[in-house]
PyMOL commands that place a pseudoatom at each C-alpha (Angstrom):
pseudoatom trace, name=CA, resn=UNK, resi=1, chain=A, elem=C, hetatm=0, pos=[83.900, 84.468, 94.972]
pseudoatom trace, name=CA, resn=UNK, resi=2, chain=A, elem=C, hetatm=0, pos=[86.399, 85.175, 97.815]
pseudoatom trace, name=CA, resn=UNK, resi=3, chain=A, elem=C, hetatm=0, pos=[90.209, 84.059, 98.156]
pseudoatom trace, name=CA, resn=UNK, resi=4, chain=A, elem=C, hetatm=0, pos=[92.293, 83.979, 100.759]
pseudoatom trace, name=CA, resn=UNK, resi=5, chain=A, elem=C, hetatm=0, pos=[96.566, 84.345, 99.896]
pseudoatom trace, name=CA, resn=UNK, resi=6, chain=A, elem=C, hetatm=0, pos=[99.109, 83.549, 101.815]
pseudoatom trace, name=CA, resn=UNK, resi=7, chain=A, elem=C, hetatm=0, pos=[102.317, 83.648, 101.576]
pseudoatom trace, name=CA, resn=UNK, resi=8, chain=A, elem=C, hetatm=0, pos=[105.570, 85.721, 102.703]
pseudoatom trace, name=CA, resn=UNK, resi=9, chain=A, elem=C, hetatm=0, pos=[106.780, 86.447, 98.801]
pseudoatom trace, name=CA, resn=UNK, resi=10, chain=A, elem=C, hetatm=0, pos=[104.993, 89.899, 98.926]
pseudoatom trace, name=CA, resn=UNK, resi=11, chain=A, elem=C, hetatm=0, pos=[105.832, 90.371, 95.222]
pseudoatom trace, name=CA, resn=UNK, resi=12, chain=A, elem=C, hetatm=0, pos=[104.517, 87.086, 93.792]
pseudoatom trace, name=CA, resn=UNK, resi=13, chain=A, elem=C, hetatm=0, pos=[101.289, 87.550, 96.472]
pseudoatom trace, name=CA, resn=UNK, resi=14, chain=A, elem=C, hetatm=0, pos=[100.487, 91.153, 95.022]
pseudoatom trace, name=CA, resn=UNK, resi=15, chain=A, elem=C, hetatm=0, pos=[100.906, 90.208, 91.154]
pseudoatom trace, name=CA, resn=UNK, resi=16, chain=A, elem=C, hetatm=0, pos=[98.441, 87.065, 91.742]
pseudoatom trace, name=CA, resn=UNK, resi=17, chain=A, elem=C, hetatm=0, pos=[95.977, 88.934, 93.908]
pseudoatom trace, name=CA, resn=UNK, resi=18, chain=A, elem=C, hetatm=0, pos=[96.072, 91.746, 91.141]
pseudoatom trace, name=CA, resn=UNK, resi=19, chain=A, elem=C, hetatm=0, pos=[95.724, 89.046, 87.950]
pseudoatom trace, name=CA, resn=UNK, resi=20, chain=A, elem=C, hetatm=0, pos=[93.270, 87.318, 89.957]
pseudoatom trace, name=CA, resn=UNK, resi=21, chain=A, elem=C, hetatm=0, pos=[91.197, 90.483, 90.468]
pseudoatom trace, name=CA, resn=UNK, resi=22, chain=A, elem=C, hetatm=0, pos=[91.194, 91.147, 86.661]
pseudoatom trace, name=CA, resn=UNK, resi=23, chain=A, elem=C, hetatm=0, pos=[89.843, 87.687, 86.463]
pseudoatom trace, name=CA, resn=UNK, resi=24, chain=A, elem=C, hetatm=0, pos=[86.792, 88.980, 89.085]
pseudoatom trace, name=CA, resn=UNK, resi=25, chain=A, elem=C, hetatm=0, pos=[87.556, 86.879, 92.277]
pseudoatom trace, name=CA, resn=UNK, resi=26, chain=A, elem=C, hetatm=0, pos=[88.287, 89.237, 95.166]
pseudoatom trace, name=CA, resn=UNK, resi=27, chain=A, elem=C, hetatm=0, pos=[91.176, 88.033, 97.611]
pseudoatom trace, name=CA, resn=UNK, resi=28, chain=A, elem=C, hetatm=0, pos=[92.894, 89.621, 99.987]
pseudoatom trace, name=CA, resn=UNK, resi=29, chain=A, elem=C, hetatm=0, pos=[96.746, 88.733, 101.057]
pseudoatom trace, name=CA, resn=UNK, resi=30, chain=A, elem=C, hetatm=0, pos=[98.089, 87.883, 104.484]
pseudoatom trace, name=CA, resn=UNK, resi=31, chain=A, elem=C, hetatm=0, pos=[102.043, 87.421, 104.918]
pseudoatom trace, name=CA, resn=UNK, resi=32, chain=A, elem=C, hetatm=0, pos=[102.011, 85.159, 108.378]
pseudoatom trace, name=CA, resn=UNK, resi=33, chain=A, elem=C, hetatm=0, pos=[99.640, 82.335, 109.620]
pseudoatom trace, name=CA, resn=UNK, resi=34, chain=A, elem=C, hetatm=0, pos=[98.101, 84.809, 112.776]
pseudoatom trace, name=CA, resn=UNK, resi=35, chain=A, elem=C, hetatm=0, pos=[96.916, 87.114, 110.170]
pseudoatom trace, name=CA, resn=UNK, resi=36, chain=A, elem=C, hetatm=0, pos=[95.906, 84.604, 107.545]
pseudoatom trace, name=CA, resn=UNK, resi=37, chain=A, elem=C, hetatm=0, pos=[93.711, 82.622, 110.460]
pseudoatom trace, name=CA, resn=UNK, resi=38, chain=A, elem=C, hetatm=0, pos=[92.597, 86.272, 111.654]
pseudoatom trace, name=CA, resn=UNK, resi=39, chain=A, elem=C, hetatm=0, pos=[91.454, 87.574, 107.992]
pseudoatom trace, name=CA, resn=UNK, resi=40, chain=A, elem=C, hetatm=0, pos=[90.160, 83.618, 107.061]
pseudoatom trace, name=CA, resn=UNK, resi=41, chain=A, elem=C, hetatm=0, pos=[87.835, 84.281, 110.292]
pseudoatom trace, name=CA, resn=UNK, resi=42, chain=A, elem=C, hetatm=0, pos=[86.510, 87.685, 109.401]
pseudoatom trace, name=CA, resn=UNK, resi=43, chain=A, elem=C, hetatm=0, pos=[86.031, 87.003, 105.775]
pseudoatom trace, name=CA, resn=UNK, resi=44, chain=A, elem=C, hetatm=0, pos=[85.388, 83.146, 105.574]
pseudoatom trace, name=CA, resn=UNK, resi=45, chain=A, elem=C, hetatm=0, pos=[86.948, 82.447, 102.180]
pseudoatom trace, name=CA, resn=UNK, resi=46, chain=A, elem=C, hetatm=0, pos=[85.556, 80.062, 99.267]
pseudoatom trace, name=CA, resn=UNK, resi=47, chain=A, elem=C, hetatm=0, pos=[88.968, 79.361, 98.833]
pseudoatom trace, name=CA, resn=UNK, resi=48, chain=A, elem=C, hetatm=0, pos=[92.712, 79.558, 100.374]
pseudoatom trace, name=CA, resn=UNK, resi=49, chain=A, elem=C, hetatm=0, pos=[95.689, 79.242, 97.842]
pseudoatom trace, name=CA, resn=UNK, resi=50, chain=A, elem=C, hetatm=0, pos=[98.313, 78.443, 101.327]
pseudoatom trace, name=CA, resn=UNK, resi=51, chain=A, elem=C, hetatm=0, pos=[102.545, 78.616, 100.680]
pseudoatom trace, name=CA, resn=UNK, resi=52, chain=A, elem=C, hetatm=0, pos=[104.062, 75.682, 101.779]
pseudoatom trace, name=CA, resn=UNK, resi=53, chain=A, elem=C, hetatm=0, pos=[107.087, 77.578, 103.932]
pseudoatom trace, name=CA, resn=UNK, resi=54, chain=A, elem=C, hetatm=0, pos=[105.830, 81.118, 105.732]
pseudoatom trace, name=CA, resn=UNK, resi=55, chain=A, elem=C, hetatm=0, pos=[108.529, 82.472, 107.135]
pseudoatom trace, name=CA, resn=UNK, resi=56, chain=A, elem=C, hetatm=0, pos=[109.672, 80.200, 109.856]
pseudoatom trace, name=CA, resn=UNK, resi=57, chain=A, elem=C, hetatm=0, pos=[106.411, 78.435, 109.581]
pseudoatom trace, name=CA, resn=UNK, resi=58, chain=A, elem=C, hetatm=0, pos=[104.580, 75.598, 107.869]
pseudoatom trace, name=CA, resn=UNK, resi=59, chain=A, elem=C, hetatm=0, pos=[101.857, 76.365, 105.377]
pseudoatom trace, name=CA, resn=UNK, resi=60, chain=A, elem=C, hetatm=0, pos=[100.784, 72.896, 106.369]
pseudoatom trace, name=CA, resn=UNK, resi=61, chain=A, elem=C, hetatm=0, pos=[100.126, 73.753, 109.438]
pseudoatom trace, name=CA, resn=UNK, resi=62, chain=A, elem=C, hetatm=0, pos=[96.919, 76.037, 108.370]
pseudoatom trace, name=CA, resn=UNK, resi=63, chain=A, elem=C, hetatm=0, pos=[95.221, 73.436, 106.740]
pseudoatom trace, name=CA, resn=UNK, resi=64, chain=A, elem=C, hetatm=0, pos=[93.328, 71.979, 109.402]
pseudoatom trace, name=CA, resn=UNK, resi=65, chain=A, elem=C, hetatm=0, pos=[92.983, 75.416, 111.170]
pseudoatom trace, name=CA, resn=UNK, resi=66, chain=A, elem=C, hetatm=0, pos=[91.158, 77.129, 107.840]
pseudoatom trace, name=CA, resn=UNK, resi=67, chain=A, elem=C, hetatm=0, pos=[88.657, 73.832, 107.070]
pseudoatom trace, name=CA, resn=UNK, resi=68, chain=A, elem=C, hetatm=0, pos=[87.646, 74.498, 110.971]
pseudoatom trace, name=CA, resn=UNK, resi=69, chain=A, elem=C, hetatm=0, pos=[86.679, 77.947, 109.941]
pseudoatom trace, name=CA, resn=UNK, resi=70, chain=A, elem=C, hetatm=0, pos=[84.952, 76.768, 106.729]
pseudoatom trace, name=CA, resn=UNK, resi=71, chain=A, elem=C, hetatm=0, pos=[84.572, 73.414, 106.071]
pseudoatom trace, name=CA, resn=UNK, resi=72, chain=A, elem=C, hetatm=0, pos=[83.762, 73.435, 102.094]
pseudoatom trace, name=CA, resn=UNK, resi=73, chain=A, elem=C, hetatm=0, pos=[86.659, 75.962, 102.001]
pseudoatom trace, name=CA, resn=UNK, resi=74, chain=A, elem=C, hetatm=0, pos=[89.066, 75.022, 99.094]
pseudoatom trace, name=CA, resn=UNK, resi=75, chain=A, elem=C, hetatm=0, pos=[92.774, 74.890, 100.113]
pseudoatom trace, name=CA, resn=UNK, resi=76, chain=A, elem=C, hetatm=0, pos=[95.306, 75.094, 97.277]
pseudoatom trace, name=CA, resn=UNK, resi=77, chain=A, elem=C, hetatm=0, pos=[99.262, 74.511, 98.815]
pseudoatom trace, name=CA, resn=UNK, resi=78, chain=A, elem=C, hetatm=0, pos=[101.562, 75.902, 96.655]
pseudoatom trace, name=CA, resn=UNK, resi=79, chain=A, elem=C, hetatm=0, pos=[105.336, 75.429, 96.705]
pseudoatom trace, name=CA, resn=UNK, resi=80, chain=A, elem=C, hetatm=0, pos=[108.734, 75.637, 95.274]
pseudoatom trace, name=CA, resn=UNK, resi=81, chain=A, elem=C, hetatm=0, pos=[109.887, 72.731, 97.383]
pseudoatom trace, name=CA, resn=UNK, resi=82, chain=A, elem=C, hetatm=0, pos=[107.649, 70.036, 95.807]
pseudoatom trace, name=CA, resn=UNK, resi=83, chain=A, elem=C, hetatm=0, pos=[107.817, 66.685, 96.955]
pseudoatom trace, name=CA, resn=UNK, resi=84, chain=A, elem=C, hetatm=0, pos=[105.963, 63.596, 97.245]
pseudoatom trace, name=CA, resn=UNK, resi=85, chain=A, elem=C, hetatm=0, pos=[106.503, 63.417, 100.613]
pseudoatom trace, name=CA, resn=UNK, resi=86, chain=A, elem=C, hetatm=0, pos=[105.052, 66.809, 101.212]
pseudoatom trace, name=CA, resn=UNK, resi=87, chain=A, elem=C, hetatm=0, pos=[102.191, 66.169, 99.067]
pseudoatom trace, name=CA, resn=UNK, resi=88, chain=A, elem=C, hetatm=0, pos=[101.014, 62.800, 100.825]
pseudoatom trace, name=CA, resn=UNK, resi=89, chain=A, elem=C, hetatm=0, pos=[101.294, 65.139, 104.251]
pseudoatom trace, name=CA, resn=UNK, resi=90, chain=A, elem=C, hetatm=0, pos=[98.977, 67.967, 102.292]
pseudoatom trace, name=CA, resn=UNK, resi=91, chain=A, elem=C, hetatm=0, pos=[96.203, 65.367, 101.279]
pseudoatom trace, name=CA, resn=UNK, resi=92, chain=A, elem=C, hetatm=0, pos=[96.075, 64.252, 104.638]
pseudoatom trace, name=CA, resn=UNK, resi=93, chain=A, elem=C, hetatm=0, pos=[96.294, 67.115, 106.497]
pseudoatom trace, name=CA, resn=UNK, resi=94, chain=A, elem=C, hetatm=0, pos=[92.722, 68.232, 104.099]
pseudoatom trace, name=CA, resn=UNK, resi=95, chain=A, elem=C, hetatm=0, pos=[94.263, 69.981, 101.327]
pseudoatom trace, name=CA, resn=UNK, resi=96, chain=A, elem=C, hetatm=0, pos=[92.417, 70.087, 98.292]
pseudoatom trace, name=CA, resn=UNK, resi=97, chain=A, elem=C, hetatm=0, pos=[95.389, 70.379, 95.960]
pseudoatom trace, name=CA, resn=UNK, resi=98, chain=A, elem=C, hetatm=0, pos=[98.593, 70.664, 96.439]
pseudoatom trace, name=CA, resn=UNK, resi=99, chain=A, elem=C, hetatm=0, pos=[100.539, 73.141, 93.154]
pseudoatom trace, name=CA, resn=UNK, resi=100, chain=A, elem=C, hetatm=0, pos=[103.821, 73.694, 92.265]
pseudoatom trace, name=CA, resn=UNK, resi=101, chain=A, elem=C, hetatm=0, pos=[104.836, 77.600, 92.340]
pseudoatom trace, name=CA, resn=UNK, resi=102, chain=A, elem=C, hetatm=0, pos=[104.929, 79.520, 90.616]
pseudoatom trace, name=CA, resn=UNK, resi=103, chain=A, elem=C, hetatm=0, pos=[101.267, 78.418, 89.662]
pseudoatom trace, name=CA, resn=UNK, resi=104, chain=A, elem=C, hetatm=0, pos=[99.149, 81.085, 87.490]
pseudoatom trace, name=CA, resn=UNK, resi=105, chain=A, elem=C, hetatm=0, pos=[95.945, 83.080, 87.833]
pseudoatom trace, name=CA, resn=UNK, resi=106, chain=A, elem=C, hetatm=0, pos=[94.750, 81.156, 85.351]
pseudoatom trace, name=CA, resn=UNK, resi=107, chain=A, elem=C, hetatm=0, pos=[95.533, 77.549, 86.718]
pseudoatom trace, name=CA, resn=UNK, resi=108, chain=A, elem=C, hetatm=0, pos=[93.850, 78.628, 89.985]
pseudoatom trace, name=CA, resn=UNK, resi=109, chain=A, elem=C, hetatm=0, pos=[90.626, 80.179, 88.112]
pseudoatom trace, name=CA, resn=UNK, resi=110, chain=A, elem=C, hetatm=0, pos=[90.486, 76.408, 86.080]
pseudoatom trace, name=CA, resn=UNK, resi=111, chain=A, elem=C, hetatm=0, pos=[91.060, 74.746, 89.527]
pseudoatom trace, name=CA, resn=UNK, resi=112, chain=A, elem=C, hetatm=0, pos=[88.235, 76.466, 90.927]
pseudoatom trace, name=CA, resn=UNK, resi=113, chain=A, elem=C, hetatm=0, pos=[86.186, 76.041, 87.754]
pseudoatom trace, name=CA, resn=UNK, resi=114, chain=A, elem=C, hetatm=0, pos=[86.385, 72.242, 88.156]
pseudoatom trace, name=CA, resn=UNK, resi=115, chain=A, elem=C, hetatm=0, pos=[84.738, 72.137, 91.294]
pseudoatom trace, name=CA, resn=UNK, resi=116, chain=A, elem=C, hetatm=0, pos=[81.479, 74.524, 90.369]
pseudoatom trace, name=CA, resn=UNK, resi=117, chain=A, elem=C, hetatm=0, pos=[81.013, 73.650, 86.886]
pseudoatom trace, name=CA, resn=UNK, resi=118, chain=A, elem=C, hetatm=0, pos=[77.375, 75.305, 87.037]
pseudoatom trace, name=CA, resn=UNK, resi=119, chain=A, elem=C, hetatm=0, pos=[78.803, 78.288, 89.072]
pseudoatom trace, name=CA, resn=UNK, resi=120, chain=A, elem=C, hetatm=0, pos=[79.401, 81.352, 88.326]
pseudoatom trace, name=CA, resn=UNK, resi=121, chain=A, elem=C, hetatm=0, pos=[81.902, 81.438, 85.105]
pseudoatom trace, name=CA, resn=UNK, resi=122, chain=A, elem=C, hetatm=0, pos=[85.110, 83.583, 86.715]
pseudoatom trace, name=CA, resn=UNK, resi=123, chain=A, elem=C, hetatm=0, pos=[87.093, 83.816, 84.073]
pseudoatom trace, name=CA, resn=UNK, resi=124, chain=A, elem=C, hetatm=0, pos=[87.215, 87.092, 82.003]
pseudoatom trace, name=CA, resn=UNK, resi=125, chain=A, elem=C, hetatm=0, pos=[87.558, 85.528, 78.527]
pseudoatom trace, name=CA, resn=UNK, resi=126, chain=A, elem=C, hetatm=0, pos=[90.878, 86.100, 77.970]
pseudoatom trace, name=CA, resn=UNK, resi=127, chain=A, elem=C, hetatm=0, pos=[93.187, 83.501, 75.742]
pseudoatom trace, name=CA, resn=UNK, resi=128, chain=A, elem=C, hetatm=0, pos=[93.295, 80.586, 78.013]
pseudoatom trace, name=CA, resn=UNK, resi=129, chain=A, elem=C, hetatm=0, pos=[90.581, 77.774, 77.581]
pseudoatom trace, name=CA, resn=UNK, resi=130, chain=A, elem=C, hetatm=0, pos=[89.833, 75.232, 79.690]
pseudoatom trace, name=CA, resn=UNK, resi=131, chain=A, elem=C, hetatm=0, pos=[91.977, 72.484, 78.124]
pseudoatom trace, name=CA, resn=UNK, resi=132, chain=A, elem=C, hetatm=0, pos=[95.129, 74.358, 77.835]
pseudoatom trace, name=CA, resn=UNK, resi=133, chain=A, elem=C, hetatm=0, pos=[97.881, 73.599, 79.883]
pseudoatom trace, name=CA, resn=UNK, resi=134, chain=A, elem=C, hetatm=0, pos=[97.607, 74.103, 83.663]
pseudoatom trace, name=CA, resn=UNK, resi=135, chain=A, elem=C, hetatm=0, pos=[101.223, 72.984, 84.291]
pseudoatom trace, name=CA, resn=UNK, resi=136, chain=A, elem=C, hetatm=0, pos=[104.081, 75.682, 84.304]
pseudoatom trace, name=CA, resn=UNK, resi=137, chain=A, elem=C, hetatm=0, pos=[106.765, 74.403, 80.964]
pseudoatom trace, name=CA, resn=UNK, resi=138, chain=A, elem=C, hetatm=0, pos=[109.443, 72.120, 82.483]
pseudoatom trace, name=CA, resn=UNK, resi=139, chain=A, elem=C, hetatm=0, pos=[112.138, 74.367, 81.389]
pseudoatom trace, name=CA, resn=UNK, resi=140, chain=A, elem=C, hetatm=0, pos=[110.313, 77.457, 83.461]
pseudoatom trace, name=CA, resn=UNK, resi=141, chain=A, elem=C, hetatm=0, pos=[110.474, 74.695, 86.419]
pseudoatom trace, name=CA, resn=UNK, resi=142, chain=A, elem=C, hetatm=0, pos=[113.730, 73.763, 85.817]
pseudoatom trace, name=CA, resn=UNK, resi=143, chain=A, elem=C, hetatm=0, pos=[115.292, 77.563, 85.994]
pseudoatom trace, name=CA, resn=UNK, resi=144, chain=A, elem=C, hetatm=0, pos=[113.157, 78.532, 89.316]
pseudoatom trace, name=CA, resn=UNK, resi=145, chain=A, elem=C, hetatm=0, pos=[114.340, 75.336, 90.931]
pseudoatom trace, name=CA, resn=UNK, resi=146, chain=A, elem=C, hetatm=0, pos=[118.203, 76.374, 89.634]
pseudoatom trace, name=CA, resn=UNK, resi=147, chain=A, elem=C, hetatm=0, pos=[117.134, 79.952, 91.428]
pseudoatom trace, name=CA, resn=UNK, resi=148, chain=A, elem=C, hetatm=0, pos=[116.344, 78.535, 94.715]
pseudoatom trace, name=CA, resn=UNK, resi=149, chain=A, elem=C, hetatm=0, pos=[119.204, 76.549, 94.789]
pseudoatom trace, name=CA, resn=UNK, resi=150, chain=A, elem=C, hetatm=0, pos=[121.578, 79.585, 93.885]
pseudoatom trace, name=CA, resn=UNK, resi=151, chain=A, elem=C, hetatm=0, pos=[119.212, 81.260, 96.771]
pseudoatom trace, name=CA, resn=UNK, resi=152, chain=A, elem=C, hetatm=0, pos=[120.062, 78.602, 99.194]
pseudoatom trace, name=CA, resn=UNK, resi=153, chain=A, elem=C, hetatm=0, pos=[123.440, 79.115, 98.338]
pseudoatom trace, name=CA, resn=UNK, resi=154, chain=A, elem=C, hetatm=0, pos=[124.086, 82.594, 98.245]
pseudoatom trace, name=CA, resn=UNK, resi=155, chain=A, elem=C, hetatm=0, pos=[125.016, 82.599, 94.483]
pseudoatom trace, name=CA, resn=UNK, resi=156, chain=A, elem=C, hetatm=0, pos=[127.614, 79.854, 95.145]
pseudoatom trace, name=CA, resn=UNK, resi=157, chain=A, elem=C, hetatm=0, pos=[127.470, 78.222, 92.037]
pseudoatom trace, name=CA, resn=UNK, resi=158, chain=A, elem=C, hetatm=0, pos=[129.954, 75.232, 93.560]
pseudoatom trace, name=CA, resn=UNK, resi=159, chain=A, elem=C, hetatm=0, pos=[127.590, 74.421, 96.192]
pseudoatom trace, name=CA, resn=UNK, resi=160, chain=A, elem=C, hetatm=0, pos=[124.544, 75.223, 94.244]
pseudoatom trace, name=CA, resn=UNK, resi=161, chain=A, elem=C, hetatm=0, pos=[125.647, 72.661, 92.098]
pseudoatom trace, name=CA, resn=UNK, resi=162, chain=A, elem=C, hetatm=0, pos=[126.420, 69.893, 94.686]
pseudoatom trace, name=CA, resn=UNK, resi=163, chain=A, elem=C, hetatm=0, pos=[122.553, 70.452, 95.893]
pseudoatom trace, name=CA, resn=UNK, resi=164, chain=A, elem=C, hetatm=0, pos=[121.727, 70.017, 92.559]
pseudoatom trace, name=CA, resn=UNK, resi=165, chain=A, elem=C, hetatm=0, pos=[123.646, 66.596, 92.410]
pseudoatom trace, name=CA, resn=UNK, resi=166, chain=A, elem=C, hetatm=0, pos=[124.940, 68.241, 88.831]
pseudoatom trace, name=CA, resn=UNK, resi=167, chain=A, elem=C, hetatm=0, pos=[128.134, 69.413, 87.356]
pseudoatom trace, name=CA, resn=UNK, resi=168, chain=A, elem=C, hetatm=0, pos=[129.431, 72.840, 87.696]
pseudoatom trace, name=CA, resn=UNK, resi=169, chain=A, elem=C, hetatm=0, pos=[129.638, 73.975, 84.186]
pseudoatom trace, name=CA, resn=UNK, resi=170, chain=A, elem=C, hetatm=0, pos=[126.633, 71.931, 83.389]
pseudoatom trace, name=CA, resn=UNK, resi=171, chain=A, elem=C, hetatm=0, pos=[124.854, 74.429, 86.125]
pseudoatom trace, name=CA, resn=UNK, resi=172, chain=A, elem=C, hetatm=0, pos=[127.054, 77.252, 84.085]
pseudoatom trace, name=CA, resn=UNK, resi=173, chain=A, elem=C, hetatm=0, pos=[125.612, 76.221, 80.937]
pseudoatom trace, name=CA, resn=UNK, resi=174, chain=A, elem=C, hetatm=0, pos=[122.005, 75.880, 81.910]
pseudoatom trace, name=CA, resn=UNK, resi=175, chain=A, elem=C, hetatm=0, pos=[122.663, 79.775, 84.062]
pseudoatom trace, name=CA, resn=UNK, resi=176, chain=A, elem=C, hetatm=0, pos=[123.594, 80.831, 80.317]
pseudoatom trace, name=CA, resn=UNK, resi=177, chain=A, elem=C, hetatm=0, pos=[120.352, 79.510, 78.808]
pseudoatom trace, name=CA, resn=UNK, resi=178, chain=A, elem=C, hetatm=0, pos=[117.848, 81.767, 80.768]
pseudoatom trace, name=CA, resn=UNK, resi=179, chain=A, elem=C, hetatm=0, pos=[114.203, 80.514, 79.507]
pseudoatom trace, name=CA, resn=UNK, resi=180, chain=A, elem=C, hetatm=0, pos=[112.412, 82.667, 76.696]
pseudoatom trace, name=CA, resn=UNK, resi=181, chain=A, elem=C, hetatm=0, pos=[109.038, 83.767, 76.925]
pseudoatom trace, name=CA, resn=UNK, resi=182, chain=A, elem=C, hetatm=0, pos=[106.258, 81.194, 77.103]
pseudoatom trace, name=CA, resn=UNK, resi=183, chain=A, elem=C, hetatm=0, pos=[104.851, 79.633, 73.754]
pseudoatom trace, name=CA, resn=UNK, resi=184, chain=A, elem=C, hetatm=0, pos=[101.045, 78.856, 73.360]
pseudoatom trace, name=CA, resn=UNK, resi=185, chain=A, elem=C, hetatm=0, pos=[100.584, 75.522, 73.065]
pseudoatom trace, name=CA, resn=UNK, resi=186, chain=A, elem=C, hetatm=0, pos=[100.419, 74.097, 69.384]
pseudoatom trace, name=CA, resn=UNK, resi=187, chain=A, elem=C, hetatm=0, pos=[96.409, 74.155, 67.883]
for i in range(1, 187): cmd.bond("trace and resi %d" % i, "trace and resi %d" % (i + 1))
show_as sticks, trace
zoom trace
């Protein structure tokens, strides 16, 4: 199977085009929406995990552009911004599913497994099965969303705060309480 990632985040692109490698789907990684549409084209993808914001650009905006290259193409939209709003525009735009980010290697593999069922099993038999948790932990969700707001911000932990529609030292005290490691979920 072949994947298509885009997104400007070259960090989190690399790390999930390397875990999803271990887990034996090839992708390759485009930054922009010229070269994702120009690499989607050449390599006609099973699937397209899509960033909501590129850059000055709209992830959303490659949704109808990648089903005319491949019509049983599956488009994942990932984002940090989630909304409803946003979500309701993905569906009708043709997105298959629409993910909050940071999603994981394994999520996407599941994803992917739901559709094909009788396809070819892509997962390397590591510890995740397929009714574990595809959600990221609420508290993981909860700090990246405090990061992008302190992005936003530059650091201002005032303002960042007022975005939040919280406190100042509540923000202080939740800054304080960086999340752990993940648990595995109780057998």
């Amino acid at each position: 199977m072949t994947g298509l990632l885009i997104d400007d985040d070259t960090l989190y692109l690399d790390a999930l085009r390397r875990a999803l490698q271990r887990r034996g789907i090839d992708c390759e990684s485009a930054t922009d929406a010229t070269s994702a549409l120009a690499m989607a084209r050449e390599l006609r993808p099973a699937f397209a995990l899509v960033d909501l914001k590129l850059a000055g650009e709209s992830g959303l905006d490659l949704v109808a552009p990648l089903r005319a290259i491949r019509g049983d193409m599956r488009i994942l939209l990932v984002t940090g911004y989630a909304s409803i709003a946003t979500a309701v525009e993905a569906i009708k735009r043709g997105a298959d599913d629409y993910l909050p980010k940071p999603v994981s290697a394994d999520a996407i593999v599941r994803l992917l497994q739901v559709d094909a069922p009788d396809g070819p099993h892509l997962h390397d038999g590591g510890d995740a099965t397929p009714d574990s948790p595809t959600m990221i932990p609420l508290h993981r969700l909860e700090w990246e969303h405090i990061q992008q707001a302190l992005a936003e911000t530059d650091g201002n932990i005032s303002a960042a705060a007022r975005l939040l529609g919280m406190h100042r030292r509540s923000l202080q005290r939740k800054l304080a309480k960086r999340p752990g490691p993940e648990r595995k979920p109780f057998d």
